[in-house]
C-alpha positions as CSV (number, residue, x, y, z in Angstrom):
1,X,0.0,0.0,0.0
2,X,1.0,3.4,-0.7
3,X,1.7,4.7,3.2
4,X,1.6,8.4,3.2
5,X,2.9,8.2,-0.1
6,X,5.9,5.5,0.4
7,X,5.1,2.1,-1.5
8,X,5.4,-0.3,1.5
9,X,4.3,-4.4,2.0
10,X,1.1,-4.6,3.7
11,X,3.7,-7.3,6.2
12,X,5.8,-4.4,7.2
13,X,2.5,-1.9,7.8
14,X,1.1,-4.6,10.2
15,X,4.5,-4.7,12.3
16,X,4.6,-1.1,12.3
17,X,1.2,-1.5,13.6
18,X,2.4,-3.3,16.5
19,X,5.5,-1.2,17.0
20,X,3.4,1.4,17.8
21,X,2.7,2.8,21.1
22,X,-0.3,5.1,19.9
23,X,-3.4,3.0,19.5
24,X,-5.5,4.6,17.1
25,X,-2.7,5.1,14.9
26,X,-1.4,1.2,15.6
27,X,-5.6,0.4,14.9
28,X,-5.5,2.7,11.8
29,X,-2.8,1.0,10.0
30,X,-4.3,-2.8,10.9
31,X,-7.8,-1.7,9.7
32,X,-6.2,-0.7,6.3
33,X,-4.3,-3.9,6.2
34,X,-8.0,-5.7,6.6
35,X,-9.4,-3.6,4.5
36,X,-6.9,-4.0,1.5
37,X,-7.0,-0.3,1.3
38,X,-4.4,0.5,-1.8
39,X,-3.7,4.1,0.1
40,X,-3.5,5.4,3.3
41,X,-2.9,8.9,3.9
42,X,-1.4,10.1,7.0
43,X,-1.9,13.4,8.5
44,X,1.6,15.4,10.0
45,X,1.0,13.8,13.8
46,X,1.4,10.3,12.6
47,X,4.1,10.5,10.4
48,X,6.2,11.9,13.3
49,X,4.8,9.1,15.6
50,X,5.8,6.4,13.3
51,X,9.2,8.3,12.7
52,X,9.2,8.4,16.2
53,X,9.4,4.5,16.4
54,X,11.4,4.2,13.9
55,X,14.4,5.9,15.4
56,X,15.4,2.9,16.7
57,X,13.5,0.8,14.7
58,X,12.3,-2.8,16.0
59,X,13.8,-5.9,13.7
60,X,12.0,-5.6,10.5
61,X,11.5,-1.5,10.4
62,X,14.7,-0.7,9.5
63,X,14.6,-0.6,5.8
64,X,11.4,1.5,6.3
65,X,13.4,4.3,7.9
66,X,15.4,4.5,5.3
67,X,13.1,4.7,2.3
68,X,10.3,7.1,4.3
69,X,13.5,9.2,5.0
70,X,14.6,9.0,1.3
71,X,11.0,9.9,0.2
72,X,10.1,13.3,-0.6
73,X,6.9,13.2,-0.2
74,X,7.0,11.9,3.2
75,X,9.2,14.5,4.0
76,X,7.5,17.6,2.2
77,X,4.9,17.1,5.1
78,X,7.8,17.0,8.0
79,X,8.7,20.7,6.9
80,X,5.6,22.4,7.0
């Protein structure tokens, strides 16, 4: 699925899921997972949160650091 606008493995979104200390956000990304949903769009709060947990990213998460870091779009929203 396209995570706030980084292509990622639906297997990856569902341990970020469980990474995740903030439940709404950790439900969120499950329920798109479920759902099948091609796109989930993130608003500025959670794409901190998950950077958050991905500063010392949990076995799995690491290559996900690198590519949201890498992304532009994801990080056109961490200026603003």
């Amino acid at each position: 699925m396209l995570l706030g606008g980084v292509w990622v493995e639906d297997g990856v979104v569902l341990r970020l899921g469980e990474a995740l200390r903030h439940r709404a956000l950790s439900h969120k990304l499950r329920m798109a997972c479920t759902l099948r949903s091609p796109v989930l769009n993130l608003t500025v709060a959670e794409r901190h949160t998950i950077l958050a947990v991905l500063d010392d990213p949990p076995p799995g998460l690491e290559r996900l650091r690198k590519l949201i870091l890498e992304n532009p779009q994801w990080m056109l929203y961490e200026r603003l």
